[in-house]
C-alpha positions in Angstrom: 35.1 136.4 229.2 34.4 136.1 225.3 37.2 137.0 222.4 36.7 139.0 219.3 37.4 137.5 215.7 40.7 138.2 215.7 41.6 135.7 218.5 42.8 131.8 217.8 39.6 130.2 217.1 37.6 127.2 218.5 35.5 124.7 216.5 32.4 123.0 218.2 33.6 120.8 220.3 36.7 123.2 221.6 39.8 124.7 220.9 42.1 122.3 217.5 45.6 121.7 217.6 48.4 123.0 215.4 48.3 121.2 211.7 50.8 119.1 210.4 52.7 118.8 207.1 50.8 116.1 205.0 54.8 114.0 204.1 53.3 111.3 201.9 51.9 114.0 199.6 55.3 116.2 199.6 57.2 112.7 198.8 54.9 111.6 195.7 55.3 115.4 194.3 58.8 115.4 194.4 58.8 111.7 193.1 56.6 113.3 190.1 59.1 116.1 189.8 62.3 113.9 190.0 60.8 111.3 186.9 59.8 115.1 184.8 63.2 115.7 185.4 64.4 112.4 184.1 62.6 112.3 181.2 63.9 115.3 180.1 66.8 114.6 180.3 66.4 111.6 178.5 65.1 113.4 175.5 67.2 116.3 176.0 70.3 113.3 175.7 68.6 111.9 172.4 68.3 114.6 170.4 72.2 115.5 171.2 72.9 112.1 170.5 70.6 112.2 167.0 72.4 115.3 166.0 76.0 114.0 166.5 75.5 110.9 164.4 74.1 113.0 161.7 77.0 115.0 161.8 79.4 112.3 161.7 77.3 110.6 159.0 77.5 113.9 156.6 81.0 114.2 157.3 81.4 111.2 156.2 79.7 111.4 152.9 81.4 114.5 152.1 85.1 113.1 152.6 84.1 110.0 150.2 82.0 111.2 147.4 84.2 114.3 146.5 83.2 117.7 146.0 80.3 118.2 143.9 76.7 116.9 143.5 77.2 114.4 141.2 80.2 112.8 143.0 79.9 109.2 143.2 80.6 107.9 146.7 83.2 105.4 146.2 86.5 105.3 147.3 88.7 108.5 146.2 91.3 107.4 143.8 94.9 107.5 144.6 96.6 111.0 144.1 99.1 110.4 140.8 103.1 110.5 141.3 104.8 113.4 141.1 107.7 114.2 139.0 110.3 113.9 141.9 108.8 110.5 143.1 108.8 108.7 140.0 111.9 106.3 139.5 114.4 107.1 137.1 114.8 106.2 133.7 117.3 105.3 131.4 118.9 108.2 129.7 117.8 109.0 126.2 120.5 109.8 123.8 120.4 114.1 122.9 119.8 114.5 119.3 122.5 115.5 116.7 122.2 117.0 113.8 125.1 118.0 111.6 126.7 121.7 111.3 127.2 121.3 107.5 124.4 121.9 104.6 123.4 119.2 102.6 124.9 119.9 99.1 122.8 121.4 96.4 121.1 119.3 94.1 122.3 118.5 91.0 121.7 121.0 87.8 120.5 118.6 85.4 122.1 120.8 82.5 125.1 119.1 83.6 124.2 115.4 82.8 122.3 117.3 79.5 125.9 118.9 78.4 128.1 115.6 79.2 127.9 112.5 77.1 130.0 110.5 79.8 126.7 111.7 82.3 124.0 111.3 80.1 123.3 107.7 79.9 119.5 107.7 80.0 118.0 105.5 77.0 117.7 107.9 74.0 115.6 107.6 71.1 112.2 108.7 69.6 109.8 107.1 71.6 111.7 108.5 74.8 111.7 112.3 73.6 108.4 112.4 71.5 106.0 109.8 73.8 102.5 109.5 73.2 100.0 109.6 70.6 100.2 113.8 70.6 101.9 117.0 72.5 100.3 119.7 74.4 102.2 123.1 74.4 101.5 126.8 75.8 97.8 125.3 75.8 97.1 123.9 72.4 97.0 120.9 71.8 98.4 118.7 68.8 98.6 114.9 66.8 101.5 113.1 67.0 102.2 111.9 62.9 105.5 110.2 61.9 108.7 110.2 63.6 112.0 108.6 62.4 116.0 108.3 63.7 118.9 108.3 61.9 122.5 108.7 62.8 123.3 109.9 59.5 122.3 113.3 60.0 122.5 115.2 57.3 120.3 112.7 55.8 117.1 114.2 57.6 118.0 117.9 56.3 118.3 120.2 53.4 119.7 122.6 52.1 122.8 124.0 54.1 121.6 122.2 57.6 123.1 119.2 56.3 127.0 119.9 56.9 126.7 122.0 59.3 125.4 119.2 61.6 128.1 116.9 60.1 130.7 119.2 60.8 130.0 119.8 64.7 130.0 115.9 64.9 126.1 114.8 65.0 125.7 111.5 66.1 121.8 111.4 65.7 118.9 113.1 64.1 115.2 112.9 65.8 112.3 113.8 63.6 109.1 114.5 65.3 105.8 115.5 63.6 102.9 117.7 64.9 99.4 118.4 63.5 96.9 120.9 64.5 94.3 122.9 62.2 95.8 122.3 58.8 99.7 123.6 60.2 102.5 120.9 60.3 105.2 121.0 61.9 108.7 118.9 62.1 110.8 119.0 65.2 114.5 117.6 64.9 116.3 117.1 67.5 120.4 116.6 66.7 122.8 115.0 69.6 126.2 115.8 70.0 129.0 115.2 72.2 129.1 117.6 74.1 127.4 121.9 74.6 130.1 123.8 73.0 129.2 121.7 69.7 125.7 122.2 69.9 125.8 125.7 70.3 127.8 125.7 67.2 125.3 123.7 65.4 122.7 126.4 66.5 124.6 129.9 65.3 125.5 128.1 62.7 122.2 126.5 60.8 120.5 127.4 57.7 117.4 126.0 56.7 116.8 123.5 57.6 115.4 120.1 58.7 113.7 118.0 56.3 110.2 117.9 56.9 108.8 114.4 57.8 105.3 113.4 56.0 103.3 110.5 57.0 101.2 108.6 59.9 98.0 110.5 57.9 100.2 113.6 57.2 100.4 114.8 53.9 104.2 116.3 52.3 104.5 119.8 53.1 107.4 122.2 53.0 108.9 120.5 49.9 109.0 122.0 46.7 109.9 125.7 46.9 107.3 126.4 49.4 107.8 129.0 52.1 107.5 127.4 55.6 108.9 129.1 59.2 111.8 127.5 60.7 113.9 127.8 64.0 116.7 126.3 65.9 117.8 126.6 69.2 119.9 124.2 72.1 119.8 122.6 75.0 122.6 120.9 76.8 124.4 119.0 73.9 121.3 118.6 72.1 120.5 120.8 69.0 116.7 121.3 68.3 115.5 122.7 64.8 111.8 123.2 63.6 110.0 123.8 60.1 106.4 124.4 60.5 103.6 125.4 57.6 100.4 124.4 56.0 99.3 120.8 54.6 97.6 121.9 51.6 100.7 123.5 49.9 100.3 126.9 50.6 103.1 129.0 51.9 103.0 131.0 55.0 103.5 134.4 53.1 100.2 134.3 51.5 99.1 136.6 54.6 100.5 137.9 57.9 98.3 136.0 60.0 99.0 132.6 58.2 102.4 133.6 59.2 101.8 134.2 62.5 99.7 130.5 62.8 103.1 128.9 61.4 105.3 130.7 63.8 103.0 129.6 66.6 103.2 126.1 65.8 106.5 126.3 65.7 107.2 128.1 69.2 104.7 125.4 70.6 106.9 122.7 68.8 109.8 124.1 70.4 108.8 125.0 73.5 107.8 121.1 73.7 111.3 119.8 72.1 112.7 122.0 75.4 110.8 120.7 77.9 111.3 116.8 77.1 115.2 117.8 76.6 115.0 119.2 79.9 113.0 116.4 81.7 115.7 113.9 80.7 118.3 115.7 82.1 116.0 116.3 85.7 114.9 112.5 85.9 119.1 111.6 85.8 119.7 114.2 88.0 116.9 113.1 90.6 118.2 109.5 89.9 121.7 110.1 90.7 120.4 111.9 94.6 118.2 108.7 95.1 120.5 106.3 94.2 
């Protein structure tokens, strides 16, 4: 009887047995598959392990250096105390200050109207200093100056005992030269305001003019001159100003004028160095 194909088969020789599972192959796959697995797993654990410590390392850099790029990576410094942790001081005293105004300072007319106040040195070089003046912005030469206490000497005409009469104790002479005008300032001290300010409504020409120091006469001699008087305090000041060559100040308006300037300047001068002596004693008696 013979079999088709489809039958189990025969080699030469006769019919084979069933096959077998080849074990010692199986078991060195698996042995491959089992060390594939374990090197994975080995890598896989590294680079878990690589990536944690750079985590931990950059955390660590950014808690020490500080925000920033250019933080330096030392230590951070310690926070500063607060207000509330600081220990307590000793108290500081508050400030006082006193309700009242400091009192005005003093008017230096009243040291210039009281001889009992006005104690300052007094004489020519003190009220007439310097080799020249300077007044409303001209300025002049200083020539001669002179002191007497017997007033009326350094006067004429009616000056003279008016002066005695209100109780002069001293006449200053100052003289002034600028462009060919002369001018003598006198400056009469009295006891007190009330008999300077008589002196002053009172005059009538006038002071004697003073010549020398490289200052010819003038305003002697019947020649017309400008003249002026005015006070300060307890001082009386008096001015006669015109020309060195002898003319008188009437030849023309504007040679008036010229005089009358020199004398304002003159006077404006006298007032100011009046006035300064009674300021100094004033700021004296603040200062101590």
């Amino acid at each position: 009887m013979s079999f088709g194909q489809g039958g189990p088969g025969w080699g030469p020789g006769g019919p084979s047995e069933p096959s077998t599972p080849d074990w010692a192959a199986l078991a060195e796959r698996s042995e491959r598959a089992r060390a594939r697995r374990r090197r994975w797993l080995v890598a896989g654990g590294g680079a878990v392990a690589t990536a944690a410590v750079a985590a931990i390392v950059a955390t660590a850099v950014v808690s020490e250096g500080g925000s920033g790029a250019g933080a330096s990576a030392g230590p951070s410094p310690r926070p500063l105390p607060s207000a509330e942790t600081l220990p307590p001081g000793p108290e500081q005293p508050e400030p006082t200050f006193s309700s009242e105004p400091p009192p005005p300072p003093p008017d230096p007319r009243d040291f210039l109207s009281d001889a009992g106040r006005d104690k300052a040195p007094l004489s020519a070089d003190t009220l007439f200093p310097g080799p020249s003046m300077k007044a409303n912005g001209r300025a002049y030469d200083k020539g001669a100056t002179a002191s007497t206490r017997s007033c009326a000497s350094g006067t004429q005409g009616a000056l003279g005992p008016v002066l005695a009469g209100n109780g002069c104790r001293e006449l200053i002479r100052a003289t002034y030269v600028r462009d060919g005008l002369a001018v003598t300032v006198g400056v009469a001290v009295f006891d007190s305001d009330e008999a300077a300010r008589k002196a002053k409504e009172q005059a009538r020409p006038n002071v004697a003019s003073l010549p020398g120091a490289g200052v010819p006469t003038f305003c002697r001699g019947g020649v017309i001159c400008v003249s002026s008087a005015n006070a300060l305090g307890r001082y009386a000041y008096f001015t006669i100003s015109g020309y060195t060559d002898g003319r008188s100040v009437t030849v023309s308006e504007s040679a008036k004028e010229a005089a009358r300037r020199a004398g304002r300047d003159t006077a404006d001068f006298a007032f100011a160095r009046i006035l300064k002596r009674g300021q100094d004693q004033a700021a004296a008696s603040v200062t101590g």
